[in-house]
ROTOR-291613 format. One record per atom (N, C-alpha, C, O): residue in three letters; y, x, z. Coordinates in steps of 0.1 Angstrom, whole numbers, padded with zeros to 4 digits, always signed. Layout:
N
alaYXZ
...
END
This chain:
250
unk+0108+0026+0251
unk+0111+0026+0237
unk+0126+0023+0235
unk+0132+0015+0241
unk+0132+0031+0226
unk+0146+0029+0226
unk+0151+0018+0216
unk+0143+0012+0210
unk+0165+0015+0215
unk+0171+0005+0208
unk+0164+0005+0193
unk+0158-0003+0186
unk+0167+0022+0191
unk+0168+0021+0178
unk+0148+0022+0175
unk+0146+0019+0164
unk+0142+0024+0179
unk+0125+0023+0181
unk+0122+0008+0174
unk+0118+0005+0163
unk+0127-0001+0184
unk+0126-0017+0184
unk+0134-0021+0172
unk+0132-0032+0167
unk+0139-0015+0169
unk+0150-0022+0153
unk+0141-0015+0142
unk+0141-0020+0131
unk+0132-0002+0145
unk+0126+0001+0129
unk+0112-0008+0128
unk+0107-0014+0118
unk+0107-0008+0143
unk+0095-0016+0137
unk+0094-0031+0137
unk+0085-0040+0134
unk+0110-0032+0141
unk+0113-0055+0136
unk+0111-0048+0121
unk+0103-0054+0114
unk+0119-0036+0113
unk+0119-0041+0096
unk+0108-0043+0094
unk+0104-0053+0089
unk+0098-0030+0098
unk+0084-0030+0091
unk+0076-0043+0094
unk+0066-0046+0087
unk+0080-0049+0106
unk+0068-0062+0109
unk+0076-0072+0101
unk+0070-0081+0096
unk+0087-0072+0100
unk+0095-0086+0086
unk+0091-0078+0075
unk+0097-0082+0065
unk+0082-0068+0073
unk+0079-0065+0061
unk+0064-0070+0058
unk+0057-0068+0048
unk+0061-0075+0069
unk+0048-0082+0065
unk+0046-0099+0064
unk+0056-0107+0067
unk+0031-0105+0059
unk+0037-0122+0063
unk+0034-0121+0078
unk+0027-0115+0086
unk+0045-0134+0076
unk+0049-0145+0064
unk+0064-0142+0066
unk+0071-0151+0066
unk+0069-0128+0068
unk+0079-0124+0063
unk+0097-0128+0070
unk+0108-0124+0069
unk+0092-0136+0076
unk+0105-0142+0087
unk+0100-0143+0099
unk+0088-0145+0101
unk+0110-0141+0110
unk+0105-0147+0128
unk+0115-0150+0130
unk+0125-0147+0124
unk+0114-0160+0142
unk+0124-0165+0151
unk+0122-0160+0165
unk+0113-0158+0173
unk+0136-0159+0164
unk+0144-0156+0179
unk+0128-0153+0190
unk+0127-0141+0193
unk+0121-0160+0195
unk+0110-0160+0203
unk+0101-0151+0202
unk+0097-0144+0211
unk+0097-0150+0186
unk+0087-0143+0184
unk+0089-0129+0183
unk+0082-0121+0189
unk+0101-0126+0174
unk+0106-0111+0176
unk+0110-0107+0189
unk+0108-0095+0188
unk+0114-0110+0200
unk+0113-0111+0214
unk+0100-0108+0216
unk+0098-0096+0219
unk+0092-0114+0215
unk+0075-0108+0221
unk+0072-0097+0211
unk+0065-0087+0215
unk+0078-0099+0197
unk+0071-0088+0195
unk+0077-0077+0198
unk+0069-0067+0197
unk+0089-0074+0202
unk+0098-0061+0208
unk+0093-0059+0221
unk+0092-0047+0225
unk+0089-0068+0227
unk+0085-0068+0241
unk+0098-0068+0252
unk+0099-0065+0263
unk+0106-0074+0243
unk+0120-0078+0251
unk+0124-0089+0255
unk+0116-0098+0252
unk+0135-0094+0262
unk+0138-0108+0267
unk+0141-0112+0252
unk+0141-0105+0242
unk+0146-0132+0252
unk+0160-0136+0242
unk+0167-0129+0242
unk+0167-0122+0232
unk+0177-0123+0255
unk+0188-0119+0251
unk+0187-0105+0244
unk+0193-0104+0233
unk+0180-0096+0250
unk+0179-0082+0247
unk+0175-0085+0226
unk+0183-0081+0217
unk+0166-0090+0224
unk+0162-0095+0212
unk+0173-0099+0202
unk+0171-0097+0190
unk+0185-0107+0208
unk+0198-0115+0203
unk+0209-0103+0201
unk+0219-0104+0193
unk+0206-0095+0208
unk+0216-0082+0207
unk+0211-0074+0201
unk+0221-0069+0196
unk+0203-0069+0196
unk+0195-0062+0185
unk+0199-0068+0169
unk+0206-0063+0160
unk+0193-0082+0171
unk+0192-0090+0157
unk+0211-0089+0154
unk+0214-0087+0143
unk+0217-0090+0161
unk+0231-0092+0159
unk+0234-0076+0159
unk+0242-0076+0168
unk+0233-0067+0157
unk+0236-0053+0151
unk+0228-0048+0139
unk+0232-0039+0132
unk+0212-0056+0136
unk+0212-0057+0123
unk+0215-0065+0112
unk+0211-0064+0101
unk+0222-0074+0116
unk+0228-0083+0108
unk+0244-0078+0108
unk+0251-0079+0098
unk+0248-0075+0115
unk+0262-0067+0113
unk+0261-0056+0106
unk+0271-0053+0100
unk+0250-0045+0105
unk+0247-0036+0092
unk+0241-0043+0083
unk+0234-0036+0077
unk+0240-0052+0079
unk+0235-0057+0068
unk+0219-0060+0064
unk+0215-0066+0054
unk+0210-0056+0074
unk+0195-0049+0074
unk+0187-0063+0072
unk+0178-0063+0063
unk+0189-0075+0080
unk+0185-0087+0082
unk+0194-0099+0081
unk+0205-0098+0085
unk+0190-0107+0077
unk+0193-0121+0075
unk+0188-0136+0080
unk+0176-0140+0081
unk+0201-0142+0084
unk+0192-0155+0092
unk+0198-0169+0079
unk+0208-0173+0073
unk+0183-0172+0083
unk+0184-0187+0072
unk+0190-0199+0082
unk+0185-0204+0092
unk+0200-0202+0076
unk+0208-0213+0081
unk+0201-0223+0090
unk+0205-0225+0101
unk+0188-0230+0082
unk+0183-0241+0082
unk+0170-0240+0090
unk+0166-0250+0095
unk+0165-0230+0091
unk+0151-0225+0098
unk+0155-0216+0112
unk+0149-0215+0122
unk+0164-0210+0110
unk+0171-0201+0116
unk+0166-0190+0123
unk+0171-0183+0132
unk+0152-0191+0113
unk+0143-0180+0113
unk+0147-0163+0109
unk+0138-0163+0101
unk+0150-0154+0109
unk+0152-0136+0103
unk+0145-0134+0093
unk+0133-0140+0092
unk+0149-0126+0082
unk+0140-0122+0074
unk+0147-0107+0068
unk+0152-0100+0076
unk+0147-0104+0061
unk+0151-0085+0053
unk+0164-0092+0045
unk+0165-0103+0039
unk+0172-0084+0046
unk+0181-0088+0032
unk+0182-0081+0022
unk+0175-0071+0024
unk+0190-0079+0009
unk+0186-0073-0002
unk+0189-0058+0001
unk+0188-0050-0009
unk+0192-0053+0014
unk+0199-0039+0010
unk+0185-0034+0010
unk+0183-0026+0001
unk+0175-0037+0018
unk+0162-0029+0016
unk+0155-0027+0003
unk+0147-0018+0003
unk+0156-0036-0011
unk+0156-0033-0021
unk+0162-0023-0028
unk+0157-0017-0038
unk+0173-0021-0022
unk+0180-0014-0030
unk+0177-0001-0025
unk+0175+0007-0034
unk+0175+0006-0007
unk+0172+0015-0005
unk+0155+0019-0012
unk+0150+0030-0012
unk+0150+0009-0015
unk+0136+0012-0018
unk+0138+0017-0032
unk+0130+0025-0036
unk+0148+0013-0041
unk+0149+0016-0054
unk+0155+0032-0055
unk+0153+0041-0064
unk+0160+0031-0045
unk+0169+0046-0039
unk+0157+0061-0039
unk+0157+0071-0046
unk+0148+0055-0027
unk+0137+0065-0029
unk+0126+0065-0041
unk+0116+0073-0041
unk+0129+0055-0050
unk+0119+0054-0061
unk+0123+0065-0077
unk+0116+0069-0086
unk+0140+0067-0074
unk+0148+0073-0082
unk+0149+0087-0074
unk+0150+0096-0082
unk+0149+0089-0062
unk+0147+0104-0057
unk+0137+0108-0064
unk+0139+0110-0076
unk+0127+0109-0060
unk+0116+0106-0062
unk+0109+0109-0075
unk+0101+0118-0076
unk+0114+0101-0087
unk+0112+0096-0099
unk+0099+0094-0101
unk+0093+0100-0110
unk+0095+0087-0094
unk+0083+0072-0096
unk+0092+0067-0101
unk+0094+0071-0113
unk+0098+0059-0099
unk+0103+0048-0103
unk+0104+0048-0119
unk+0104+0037-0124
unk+0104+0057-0124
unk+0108+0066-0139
unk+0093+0067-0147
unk+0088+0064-0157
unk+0092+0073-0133
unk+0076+0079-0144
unk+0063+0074-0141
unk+0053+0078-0148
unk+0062+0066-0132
unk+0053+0056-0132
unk+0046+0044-0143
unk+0035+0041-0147
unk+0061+0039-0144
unk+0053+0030-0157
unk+0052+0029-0168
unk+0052+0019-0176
unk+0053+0043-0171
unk+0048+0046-0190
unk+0032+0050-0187
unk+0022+0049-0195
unk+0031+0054-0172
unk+0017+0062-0172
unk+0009+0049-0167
unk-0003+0049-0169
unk+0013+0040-0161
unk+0005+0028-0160
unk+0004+0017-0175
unk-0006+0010-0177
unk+0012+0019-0181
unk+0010+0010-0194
unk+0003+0022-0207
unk-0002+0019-0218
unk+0004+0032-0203
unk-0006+0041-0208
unk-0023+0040-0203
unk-0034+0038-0209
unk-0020+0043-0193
unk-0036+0038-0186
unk-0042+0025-0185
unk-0054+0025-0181
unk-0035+0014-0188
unk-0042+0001-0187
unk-0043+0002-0204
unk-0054+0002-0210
unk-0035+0004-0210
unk-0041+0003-0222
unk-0056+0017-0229
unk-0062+0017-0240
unk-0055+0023-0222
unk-0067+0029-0222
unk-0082+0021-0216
unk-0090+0017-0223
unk-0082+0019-0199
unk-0092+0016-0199
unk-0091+0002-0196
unk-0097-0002-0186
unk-0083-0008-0205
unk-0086-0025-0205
unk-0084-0032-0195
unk-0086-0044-0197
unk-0076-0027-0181
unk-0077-0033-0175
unk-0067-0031-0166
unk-0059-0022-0166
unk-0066-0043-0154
unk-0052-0040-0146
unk-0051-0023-0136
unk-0057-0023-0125
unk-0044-0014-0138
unk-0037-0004-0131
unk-0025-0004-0121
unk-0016-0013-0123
unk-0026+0004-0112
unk-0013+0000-0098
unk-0018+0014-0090
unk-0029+0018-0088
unk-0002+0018-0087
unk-0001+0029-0080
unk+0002+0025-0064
unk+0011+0017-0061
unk-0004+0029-0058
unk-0003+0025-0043
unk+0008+0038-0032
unk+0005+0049-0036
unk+0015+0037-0024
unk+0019+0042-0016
unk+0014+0044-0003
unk+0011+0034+0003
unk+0012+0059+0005
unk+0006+0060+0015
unk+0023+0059+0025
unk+0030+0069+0025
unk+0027+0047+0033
unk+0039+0046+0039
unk+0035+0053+0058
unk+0043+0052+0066
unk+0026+0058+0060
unk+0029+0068+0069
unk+0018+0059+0082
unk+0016+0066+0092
unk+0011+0048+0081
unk+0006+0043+0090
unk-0003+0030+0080
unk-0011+0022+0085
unk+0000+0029+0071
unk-0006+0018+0062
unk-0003+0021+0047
unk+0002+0032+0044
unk-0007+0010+0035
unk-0009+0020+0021
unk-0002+0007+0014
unk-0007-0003+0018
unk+0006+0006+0005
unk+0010-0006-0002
unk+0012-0001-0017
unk+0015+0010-0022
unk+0009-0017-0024
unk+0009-0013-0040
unk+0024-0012-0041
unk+0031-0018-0034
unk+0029-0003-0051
unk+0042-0003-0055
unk+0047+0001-0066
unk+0058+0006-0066
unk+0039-0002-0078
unk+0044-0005-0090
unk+0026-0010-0097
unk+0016-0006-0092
unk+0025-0019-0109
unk+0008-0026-0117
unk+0018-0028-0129
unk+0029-0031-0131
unk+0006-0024-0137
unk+0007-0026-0148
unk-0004-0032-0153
unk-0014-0026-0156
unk-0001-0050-0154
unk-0015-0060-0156
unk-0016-0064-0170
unk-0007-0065-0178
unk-0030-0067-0171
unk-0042-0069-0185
unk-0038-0084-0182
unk-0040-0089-0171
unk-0032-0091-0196
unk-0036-0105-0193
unk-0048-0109-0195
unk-0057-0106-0203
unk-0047-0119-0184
unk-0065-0126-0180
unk-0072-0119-0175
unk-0084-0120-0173
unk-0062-0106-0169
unk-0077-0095-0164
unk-0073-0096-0147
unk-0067-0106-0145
unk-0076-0087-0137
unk-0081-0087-0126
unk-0064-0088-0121
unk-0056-0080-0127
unk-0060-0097-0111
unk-0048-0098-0106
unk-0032-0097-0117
unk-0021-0091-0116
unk-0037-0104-0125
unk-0030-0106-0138
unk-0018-0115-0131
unk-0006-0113-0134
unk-0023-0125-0122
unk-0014-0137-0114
unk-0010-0131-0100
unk+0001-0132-0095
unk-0018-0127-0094
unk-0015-0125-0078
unk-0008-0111-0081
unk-0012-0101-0087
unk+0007-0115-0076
unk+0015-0106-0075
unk+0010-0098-0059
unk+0008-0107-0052
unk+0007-0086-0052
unk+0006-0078-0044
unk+0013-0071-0043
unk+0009-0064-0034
unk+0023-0065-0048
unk+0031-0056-0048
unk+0038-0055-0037
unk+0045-0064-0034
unk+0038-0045-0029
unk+0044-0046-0018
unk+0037-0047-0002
unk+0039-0041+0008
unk+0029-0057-0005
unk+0020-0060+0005
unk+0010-0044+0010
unk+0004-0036+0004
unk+0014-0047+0025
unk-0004-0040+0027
unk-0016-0040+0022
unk-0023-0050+0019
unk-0020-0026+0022
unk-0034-0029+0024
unk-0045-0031+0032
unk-0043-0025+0042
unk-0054-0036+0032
unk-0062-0032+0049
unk-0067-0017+0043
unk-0072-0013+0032
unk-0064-0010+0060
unk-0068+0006+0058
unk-0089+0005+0058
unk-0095+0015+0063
unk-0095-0007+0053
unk-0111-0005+0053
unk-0116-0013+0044
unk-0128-0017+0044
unk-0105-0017+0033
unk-0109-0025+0024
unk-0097-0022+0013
unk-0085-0022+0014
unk-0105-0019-0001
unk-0090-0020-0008
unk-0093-0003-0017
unk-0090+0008-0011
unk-0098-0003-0031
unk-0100+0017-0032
unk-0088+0020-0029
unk-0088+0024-0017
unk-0078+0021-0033
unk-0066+0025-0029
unk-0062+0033-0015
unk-0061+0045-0012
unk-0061+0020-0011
unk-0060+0024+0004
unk-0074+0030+0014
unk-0075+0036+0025
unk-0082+0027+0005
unk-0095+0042+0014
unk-0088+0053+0009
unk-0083+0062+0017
unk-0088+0056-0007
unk-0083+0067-0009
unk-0074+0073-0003
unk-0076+0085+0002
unk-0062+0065-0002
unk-0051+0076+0010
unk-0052+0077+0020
unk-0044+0083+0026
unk-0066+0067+0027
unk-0066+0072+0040
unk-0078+0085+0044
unk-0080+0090+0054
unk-0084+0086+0029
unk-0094+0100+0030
unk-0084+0115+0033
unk-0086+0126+0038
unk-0075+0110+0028
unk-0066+0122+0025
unk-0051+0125+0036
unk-0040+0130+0036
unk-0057+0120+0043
unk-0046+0118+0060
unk-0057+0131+0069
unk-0068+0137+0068
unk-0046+0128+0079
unk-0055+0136+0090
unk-0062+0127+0096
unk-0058+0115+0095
unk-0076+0129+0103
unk-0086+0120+0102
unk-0083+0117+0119
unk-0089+0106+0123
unk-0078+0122+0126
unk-0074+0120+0142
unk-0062+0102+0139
unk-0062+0091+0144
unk-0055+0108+0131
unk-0041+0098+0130
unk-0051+0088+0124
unk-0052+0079+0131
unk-0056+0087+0114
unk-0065+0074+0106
unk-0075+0066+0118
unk-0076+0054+0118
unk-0081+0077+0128
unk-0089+0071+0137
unk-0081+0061+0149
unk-0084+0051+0157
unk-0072+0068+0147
unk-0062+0063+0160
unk-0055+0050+0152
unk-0051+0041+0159
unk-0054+0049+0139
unk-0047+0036+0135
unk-0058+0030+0135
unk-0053+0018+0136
unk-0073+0028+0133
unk-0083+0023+0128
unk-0082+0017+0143
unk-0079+0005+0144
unk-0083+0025+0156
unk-0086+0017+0167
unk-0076+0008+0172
unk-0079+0000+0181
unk-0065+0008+0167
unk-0052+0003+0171
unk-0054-0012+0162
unk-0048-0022+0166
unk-0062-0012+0153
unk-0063-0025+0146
unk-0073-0034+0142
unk-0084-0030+0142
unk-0072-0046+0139
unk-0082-0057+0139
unk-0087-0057+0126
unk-0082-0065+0118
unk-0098-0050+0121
unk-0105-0048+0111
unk-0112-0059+0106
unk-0123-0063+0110
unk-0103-0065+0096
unk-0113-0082+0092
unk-0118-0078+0078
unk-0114-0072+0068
unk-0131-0086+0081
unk-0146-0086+0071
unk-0138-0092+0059
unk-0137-0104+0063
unk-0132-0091+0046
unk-0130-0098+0042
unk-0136-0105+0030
unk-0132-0115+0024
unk-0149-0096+0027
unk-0163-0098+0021
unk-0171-0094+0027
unk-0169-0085+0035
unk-0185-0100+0025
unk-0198-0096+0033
unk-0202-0080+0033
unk-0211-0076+0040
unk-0192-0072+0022
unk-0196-0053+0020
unk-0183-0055+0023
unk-0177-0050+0014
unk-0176-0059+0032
unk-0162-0047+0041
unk-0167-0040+0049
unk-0177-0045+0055
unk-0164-0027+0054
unk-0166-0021+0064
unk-0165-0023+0077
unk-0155-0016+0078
unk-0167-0026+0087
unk-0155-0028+0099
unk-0159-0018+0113
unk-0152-0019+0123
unk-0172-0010+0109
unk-0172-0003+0119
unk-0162+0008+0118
unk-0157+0009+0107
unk-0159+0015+0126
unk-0145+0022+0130
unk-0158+0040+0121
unk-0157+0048+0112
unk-0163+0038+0129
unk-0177+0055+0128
unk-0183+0051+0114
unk-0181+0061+0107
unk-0186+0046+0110
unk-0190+0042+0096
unk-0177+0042+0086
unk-0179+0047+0074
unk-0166+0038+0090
unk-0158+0040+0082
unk-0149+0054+0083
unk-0143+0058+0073
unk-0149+0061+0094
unk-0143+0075+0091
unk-0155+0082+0081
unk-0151+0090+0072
unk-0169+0080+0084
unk-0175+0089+0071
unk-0177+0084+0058
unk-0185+0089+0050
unk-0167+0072+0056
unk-0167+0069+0040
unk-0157+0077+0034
unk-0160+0085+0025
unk-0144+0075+0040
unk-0133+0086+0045
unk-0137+0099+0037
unk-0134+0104+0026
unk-0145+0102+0048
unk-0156+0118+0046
unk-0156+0121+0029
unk-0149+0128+0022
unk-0168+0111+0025
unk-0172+0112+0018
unk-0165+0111+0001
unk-0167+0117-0009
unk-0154+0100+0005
unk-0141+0099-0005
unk-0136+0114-0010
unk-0137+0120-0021
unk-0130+0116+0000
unk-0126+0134+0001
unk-0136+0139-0006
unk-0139+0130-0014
unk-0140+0144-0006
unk-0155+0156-0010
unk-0156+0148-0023
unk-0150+0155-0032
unk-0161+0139-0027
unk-0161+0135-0042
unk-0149+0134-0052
unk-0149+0134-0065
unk-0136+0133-0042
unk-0125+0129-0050
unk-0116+0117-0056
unk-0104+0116-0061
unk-0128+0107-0053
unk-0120+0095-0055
unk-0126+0080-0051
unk-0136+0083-0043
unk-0126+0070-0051
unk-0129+0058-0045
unk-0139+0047-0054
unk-0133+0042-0064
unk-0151+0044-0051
unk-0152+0035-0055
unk-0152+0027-0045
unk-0157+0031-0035
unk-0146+0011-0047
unk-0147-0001-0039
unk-0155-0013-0051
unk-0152-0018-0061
unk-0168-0013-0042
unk-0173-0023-0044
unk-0176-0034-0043
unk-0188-0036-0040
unk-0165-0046-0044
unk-0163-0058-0041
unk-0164-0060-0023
unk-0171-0068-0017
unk-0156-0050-0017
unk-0154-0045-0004
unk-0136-0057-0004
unk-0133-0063+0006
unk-0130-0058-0011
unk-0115-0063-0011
unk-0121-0079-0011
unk-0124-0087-0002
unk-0122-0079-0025
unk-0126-0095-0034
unk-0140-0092-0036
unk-0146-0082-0036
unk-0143-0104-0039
unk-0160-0109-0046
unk-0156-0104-0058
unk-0144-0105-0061
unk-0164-0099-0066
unk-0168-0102-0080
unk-0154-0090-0084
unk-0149-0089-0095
unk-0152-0085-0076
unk-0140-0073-0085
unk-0146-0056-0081
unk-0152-0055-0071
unk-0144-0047-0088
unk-0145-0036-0083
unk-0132-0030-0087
unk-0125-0035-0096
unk-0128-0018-0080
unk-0119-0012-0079
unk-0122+0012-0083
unk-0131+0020-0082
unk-0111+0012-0086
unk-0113+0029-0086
unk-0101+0035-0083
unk-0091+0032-0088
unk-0104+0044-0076
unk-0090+0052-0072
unk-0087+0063-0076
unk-0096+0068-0083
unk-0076+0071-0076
unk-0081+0088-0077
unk-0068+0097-0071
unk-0058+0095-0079
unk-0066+0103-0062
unk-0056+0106-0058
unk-0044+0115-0064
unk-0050+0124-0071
unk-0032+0116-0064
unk-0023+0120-0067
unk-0018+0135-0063
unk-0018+0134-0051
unk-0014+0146-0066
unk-0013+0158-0052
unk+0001+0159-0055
unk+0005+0161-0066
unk+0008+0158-0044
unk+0022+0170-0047
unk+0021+0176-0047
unk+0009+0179-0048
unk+0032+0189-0048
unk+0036+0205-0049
unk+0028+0214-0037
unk+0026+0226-0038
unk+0024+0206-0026
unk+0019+0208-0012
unk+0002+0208-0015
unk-0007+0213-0008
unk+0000+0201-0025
unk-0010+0193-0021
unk-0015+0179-0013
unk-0026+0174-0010
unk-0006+0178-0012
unk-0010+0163-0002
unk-0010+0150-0008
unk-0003+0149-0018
unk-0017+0137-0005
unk-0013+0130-0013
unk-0013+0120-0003
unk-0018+0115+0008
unk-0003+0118-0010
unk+0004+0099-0004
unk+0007+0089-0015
unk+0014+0079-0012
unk+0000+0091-0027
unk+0002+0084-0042
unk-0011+0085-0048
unk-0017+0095-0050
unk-0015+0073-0052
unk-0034+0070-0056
unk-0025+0064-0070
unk-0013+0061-0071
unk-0032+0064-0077
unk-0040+0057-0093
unk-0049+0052-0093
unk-0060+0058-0094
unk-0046+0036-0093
unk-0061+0027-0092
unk-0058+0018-0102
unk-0048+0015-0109
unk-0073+0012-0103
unk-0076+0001-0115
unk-0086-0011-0105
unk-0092-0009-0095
unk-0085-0022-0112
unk-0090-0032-0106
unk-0098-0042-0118
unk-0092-0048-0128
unk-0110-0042-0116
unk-0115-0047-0129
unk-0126-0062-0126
unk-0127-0064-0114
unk-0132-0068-0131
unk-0140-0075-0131
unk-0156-0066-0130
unk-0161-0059-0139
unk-0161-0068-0117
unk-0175-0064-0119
unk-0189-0062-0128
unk-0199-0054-0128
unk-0184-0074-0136
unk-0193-0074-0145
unk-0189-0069-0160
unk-0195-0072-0171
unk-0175-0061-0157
unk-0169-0051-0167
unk-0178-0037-0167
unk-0180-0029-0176
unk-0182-0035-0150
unk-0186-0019-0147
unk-0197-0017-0153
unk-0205-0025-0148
unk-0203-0009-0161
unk-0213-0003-0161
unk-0213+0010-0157
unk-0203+0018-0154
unk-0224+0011-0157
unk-0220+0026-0155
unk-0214+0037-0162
unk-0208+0046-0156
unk-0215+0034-0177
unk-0208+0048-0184
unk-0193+0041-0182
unk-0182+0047-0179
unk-0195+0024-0186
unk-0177+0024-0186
unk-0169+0030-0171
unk-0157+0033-0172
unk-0177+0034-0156
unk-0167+0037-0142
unk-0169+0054-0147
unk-0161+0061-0142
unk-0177+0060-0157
unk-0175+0076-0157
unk-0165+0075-0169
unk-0160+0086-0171
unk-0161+0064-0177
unk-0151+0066-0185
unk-0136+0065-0176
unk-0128+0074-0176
unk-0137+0053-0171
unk-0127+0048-0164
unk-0121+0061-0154
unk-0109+0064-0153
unk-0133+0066-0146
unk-0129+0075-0139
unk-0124+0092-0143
unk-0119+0100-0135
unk-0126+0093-0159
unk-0118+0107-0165
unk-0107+0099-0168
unk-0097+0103-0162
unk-0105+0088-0174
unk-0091+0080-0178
unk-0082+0078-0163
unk-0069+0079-0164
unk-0086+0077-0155
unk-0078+0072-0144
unk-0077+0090-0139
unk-0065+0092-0136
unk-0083+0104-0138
unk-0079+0113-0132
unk-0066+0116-0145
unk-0054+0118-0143
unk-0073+0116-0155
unk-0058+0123-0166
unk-0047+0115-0160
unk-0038+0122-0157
unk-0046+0101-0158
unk-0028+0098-0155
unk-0023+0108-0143
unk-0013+0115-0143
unk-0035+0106-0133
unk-0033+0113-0117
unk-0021+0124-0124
unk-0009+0124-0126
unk-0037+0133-0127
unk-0028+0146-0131
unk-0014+0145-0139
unk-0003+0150-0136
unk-0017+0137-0150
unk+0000+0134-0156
unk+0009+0136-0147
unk+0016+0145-0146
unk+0009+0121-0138
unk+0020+0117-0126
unk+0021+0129-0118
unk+0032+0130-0113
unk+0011+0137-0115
unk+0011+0147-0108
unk+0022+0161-0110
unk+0030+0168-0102
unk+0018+0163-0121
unk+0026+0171-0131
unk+0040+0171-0129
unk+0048+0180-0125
unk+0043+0155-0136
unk+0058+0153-0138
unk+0064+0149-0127
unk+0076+0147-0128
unk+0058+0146-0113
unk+0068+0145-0100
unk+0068+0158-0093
unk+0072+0161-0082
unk+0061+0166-0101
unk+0062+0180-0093
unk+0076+0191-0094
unk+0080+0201-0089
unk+0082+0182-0107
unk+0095+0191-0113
unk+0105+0178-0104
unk+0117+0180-0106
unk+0103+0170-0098
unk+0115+0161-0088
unk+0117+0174-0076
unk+0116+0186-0076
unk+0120+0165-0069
unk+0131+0171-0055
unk+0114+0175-0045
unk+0114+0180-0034
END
């Protein structure tokens, strides 16, 4: 693995928690010595990429990754046109909305627009992973991957139960996958959290592909059935909206 191999996947692992390492740990996790590890960290800190806290003297991201992230959100124009169609759609169907990102090996929220008092009104997630077997969102964009690359990340990782209805078989979960696709969109049913359900619906570019979901996160005992066939024409019209208007971007 080359220098620069081990320098992209320190960002993405300081992109997860608990968000900082020291000297030792980023070493095991490079699979390098201290020193090899100390010469790395000291050329991303001379580009500016990472930061060491004085007092912990732990690493962590420094602000330029904000700003590159704001960068691709303005290519792009999500960044733009995202959250009129999220404060549009939450105020349609009542409840918290969040567009998720498919980043190429895992799925993260990246812009909500929350219902006070309603479902993750307080727990900021933004940013965070998802687990690729729990989460509508992130089933959704992993229906819509190639199913070889999904299987191969599925085996590569530690699939935790995080409710008694998580998935965690690997073959059980490629044909939920299956079945997402073919219907078109996600239900999660209290598969993330107890007592929440979730709905997805996928996004397409110019290609057709999607790497951008439209989801809502609601209280269970909100769902009935006609309100998820309401919820779910309200949540396809943003798709298509968002769909529409990033199709005239780059």
């Amino acid at each position: 693995m080359s220098s620069l191999e081990k320098a992209l996947l320190l960002l993405k692992r300081l992109g997860e928690p608990p968000y900082e390492l020291g000297l030792s740990e980023i070493a095991v996790h490079a699979g390098i010595g201290k020193s090899g590890a100390y010469k790395l960290l000291r050329t991303m800190q001379e580009q500016n990429f990472v930061i060491q806290d004085h007092s912990s003297k732990k690493y962590h991201l420094s602000p330029i990754m904000l700003r590159l992230g704001n960068v691709y959100g303005h290519f792009k124009g999500i960044g733009e046109t995202a959250p009129p169609i999220l404060a549009h759609t939450s105020k349609t169907v009542g409840e918290t909305t969040y567009i998720t990102i498919w980043e190429g090996d895992r799925a993260f929220p990246a812009y909500k627009h929350r219902v006070p008092g309603g479902v993750y009104d307080v727990n900021d997630f933004i940013g965070k992973s998802i687990p690729l077997n729990s989460g509508g969102s992130a089933m959704l964009l992993c229906a819509y991957q190639d199913p070889e690359h999904i299987r191969s990340l599925l085996d590569a990782s530690e699939l935790e139960r995080r409710t008694p209805y998580t998935l965690v078989d690997r073959d059980v979960l490629m044909e939920e996958y299956r079945k997402i696709r073919d219907q078109g969109y996600a239900l999660e049913d209290e598969v993330f959290n107890i007592g929440v359900l979730s709905l997805a619906v996928p996004v397409f570019d110019r290609e057709r592909a999607v790497r951008i979901s439209l989801a809502m996160a609601a209280p269970k005992k909100h769902a009935t059935e006609g309100k998820i066939v309401e919820w779910l024409h309200l949540l396809k019209d943003g798709a298509e909206e968002l769909s529409y208007k990033l199709q005239f971007r780059r």
